[in-house]
N, C-alpha and C positions, 0 to 999 in steps of 0.2 A: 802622951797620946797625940798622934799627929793630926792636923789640920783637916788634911787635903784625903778624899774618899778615893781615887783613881781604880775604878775596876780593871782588872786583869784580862775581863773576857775569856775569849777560849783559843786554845793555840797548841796546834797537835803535830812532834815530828820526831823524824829517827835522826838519829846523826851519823852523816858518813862524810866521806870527803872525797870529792872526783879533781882528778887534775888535769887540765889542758895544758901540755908543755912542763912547765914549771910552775905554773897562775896555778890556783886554789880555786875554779869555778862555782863550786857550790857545796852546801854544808849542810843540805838538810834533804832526807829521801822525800819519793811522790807517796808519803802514806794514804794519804788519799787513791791513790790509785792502785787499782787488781795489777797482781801479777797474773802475764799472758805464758804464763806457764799450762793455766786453768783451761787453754784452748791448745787443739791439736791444729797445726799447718798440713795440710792432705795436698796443697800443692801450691807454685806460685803462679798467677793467672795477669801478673802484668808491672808494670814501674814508670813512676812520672819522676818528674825531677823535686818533689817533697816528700812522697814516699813511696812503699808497695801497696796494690790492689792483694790483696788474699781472702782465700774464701775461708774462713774460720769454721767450725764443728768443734758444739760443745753437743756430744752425742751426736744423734741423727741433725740435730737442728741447724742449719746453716745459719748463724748469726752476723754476718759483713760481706756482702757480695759489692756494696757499692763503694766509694771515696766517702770516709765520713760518713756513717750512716747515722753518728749520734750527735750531730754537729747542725744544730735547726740551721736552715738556711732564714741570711738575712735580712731575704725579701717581706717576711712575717712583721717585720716594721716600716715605717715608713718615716722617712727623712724630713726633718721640717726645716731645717738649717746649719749651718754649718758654724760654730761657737770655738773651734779652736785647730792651731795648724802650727806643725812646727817640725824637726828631723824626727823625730817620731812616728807623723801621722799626722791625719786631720781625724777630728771631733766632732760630731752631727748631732744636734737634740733629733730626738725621731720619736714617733707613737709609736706602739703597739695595734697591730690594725683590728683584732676582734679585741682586747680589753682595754684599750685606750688609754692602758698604763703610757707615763709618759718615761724615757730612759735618755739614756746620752753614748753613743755609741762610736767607739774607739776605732779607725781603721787601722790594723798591724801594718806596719810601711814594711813592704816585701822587693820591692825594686831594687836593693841596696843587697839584697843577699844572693851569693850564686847558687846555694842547696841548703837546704831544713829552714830550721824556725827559728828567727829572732831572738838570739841569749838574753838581750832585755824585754821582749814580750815572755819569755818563757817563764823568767823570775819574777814580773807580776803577777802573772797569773799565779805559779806557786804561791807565790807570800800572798796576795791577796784573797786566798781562797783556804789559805794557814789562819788569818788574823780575822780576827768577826769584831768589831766593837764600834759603838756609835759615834764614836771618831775619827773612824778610817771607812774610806769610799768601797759603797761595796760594788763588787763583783757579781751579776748576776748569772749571765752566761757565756757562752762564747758561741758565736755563730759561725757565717761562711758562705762566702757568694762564689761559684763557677765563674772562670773569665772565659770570655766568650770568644770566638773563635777571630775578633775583627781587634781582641786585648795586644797590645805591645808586649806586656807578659804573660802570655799565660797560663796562669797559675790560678790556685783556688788563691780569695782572699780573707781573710778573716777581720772579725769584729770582736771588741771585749767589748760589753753590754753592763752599763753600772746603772744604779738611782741615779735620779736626774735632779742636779743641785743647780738651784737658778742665778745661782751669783759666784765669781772665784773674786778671792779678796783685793786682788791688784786690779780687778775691774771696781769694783764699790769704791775704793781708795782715789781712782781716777774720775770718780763722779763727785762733781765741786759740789753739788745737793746733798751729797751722804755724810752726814758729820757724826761724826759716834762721840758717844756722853761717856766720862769716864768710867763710869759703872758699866759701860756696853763694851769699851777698850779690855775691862778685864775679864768680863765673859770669855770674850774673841781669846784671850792669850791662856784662860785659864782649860778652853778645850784645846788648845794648840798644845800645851803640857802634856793633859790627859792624855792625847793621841801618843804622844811622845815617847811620855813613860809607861806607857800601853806596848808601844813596839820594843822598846831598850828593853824592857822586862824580860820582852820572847827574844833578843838578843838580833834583833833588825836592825841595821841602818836604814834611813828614808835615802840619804844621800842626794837631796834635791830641795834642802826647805827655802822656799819661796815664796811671794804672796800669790802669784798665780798657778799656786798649787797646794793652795788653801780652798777648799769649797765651801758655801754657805747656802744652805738650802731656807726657802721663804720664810721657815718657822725658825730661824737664826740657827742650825743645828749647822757648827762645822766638821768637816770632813778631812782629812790630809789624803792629798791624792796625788798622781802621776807617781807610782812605784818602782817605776822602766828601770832605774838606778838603786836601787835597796838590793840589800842584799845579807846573809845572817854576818853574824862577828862572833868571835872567838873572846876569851879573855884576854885582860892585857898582860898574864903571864906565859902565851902562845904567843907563838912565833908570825902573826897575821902578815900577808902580804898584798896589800890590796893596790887600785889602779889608784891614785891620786888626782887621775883627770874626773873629776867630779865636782857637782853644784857648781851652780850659773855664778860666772866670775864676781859678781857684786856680792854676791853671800858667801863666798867660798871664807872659809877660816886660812889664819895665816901660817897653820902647821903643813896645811896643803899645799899651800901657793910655797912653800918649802920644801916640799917634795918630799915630807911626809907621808911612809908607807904602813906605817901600822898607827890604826887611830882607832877611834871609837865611837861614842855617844856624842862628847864633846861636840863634836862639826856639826850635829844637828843642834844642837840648844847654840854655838853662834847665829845660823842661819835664825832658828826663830827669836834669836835678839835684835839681829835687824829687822825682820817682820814688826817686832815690838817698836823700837823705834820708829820704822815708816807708819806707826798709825798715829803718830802726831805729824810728822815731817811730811807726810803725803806721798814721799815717793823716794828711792833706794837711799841707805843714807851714806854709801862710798859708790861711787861708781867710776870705777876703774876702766880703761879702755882695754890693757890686756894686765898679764900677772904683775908688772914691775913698777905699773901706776898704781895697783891695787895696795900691791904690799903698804908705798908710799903714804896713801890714802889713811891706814890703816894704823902706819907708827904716827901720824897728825894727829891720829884720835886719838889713838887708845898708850901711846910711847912709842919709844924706841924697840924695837925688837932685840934686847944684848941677852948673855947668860943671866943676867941678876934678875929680869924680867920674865925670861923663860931659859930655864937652865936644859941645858943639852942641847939650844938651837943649834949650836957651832956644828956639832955631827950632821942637819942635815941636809941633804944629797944638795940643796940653791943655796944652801946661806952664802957660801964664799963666795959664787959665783952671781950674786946680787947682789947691789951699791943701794946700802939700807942707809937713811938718815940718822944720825948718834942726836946724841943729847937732848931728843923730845921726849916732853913729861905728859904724861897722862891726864887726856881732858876730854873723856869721855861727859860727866857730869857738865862741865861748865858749855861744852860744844851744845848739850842737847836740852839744859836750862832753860832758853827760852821759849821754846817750842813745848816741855814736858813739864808742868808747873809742880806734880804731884812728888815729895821726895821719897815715898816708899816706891815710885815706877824707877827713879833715877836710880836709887838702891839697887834694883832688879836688874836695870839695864846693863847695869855698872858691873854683876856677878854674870850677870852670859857672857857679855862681851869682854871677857880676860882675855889677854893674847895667849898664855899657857892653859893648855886644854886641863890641865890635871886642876887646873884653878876657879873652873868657871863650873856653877853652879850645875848640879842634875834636876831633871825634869819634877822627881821626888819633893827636893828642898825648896825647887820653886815653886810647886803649887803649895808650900808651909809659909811662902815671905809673906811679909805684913802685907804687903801689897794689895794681895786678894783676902784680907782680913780684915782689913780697915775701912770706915765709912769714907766713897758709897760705893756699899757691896758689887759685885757681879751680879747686874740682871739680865732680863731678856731684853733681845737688839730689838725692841719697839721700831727702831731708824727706818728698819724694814719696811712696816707696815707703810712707810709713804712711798717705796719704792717699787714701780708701777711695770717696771719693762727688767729684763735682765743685763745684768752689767759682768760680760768676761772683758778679759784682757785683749782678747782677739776682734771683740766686735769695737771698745772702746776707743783703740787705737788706729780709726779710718778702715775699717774691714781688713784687719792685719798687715797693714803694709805699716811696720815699725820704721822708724828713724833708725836709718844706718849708722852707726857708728866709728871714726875712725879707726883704724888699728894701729896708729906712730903717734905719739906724743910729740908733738910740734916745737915744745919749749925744752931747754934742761929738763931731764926725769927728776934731779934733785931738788930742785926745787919745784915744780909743777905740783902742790898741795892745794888747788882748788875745792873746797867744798861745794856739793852739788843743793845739799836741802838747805 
């Protein structure tokens, strides 16, 4: 009988396969959504550069004379701040102006596109409107502001509208006041699973696990958010072809920075093994400046990257063409000893972070490690309770002006194995 409870939730789709060029773009229908078969077109009455103006008749009844008629305009909320920014968009906590619901409202960055809608706004919205579960951020609506006629583009713009979570975990982690208790450490990791093997179930990648894409709302309830990059997977006896340019370079797994095209689950349970480690270390625990210091980074810790360590690396597409370190041993445990006193976390750490993806633990058998069975249990993040103002990542690092980073490694890449935590 297993451990670990992980509900399934609910998760509803048809499977088709649409292809752009030769890419596999998507893999699951809009069942959610009517076919417009059910409405007759009596004529076309105009065109903007997003889409057609048509006046639809189901019967007599004229149902769409205007742009979006079922699309609440965004003005119904009201902006209280701005919590997050990046090539995606900016991020606004905002109220609700008659129920004073409070929400967190997503801008679709539209300036980057010459016509339609954003392939990664398209696919959150699908997947997050597919997955329901108290682990994953939800989606409430999507709205839409007219740009006005003084706009540089204009275009309508849109909002995705979620719960509004008051903490993302790379911002608590960067507050030296927030210290979490190991009973609170496995809470945190043991909904970061749930979420996990919540989506791997429905056959999702997140393709993005980071800690500032962790949400924690005041009642400690975490969230897995930012979806822009998820997207469904196939088995691994399909022929999958996916982008490899994925997950922010410090978490990226080494089958990717390989240039590895057919993957899976795996890349998310590394990503949330470094998560697991940064909640002792405080903060990323390889930080790579681009792919070739990563990799580097990566055989210091975890070995050498050879066939005996990961068999078939040789086939892929960077191995050759990458000058990897030979004869480093695996110190994963002894690198993260002092910082991680606990030896069922070091166990845990030690089965995400395998450099062979076929080798590192599923989200399943790690909510079974002793880890989260052993005293002191998973409890509630009490730490909370003293924690008076909200902490993202965007507000806690100087109003999001980050520290740039170089892009050249100054020293020999071969030797250049500095640890950052």
């Amino acid at each position: 009988m297993q451990k670990n409870n992980a509900e399934l939730g609910s998760f509803e789709k048809n499977n088709i396969s649409v292809e752009k060029g030769s890419e596999v773009v998507e893999e699951t229908e809009y069942s959610y959504c009517p076919n417009v078969v059910k409405y007759e077109k009596p004529a076309k009455i105009g065109q903007e550069t997003f889409g057609n103006n048509i006046s639809l008749e189901k019967g007599s009844e004229v149902v769409q004379e205007t742009e979006y008629p079922y699309c609440p305009n965004v003005a119904k909320y009201e902006k209280l701040a701005k919590i997050g920014q990046g090539t995606f968009g900016e991020v606004f906590k905002a109220v609700h102006r008659s129920s004073r619901k409070v929400v967190a409202l997503k801008k679709v960055l539209m300036e980057n596109e010459k016509e339609g809608f954003p392939i990664t706004a398209l696919r959150e919205i699908k997947i997050l409107q597919l997955l329901k579960h108290e682990n994953i951020v939800n989606l409430i609506e999507i709205c839409s502001s007219k740009a006005t006629s003084s706009s540089k583009y204009p275009r309508t713009t849109f909002y995705l509208v979620f719960d509004f979570c008051e903490h993302d975990l790379a911002g608590l982690l960067s507050n030296v006041k927030v210290k979490f208790s190991l009973g609170e450490i496995k809470m945190i990791m043991k909904q970061i699973l749930r979420g996990l093997y919540f989506i791997h179930s429905n056959k999702i990648l997140h393709r993005d696990m980071k800690a500032a894409n962790i949400l924690i709302t005041k009642n400690g309830v975490l969230k897995l958010a930012d979806f822009g990059l998820a997207r469904a997977f196939g088995g691994y006896n399909q022929p999958n072809r996916y982008t490899n340019r994925v997950v922010t370079l410090w978490y990226r797994p080494p089958e990717l920075l390989l240039g590895e095209r057919n993957y899976g689950p795996p890349i998310d349970i590394w990503g949330a093994g470094c998560i697991m480690a940064e909640m002792w270390t405080r903060s990323p625990i390889m930080q790579g400046v681009n792919e070739q210091h990563q990799l580097n980074l990566i055989c210091q810790f975890c070995g050498s990257i050879v066939p005996e360590t990961f068999p078939g690396c040789e086939t892929l597409e960077l191995y050759k063409q990458i000058r990897l370190p030979k004869d480093l041993k695996r110190k994963v445990k002894e690198r993260l000893k002092p910082w991680v006193k606990d030896e069922n976390a070091l166990e845990l750490l030690d089965k995400m972070l395998q450099i062979h993806p076929s080798r590192r633990i599923d989200s399943d058998n790690a909510l079974d490690h002793d880890f989260f069975w052993s005293d002191p249990m998973p409890c509630e993040l009490k730490i909370l309770d003293t924690v008076q103002t909200s902490n993202f990542t965007y507000i806690n690092s100087n109003a999001g002006k980050q520290e740039i980073r170089p892009q050249k490694i100054t020293r020999n890449e071969e030797q250049y194995f500095d640890r950052v935590f």
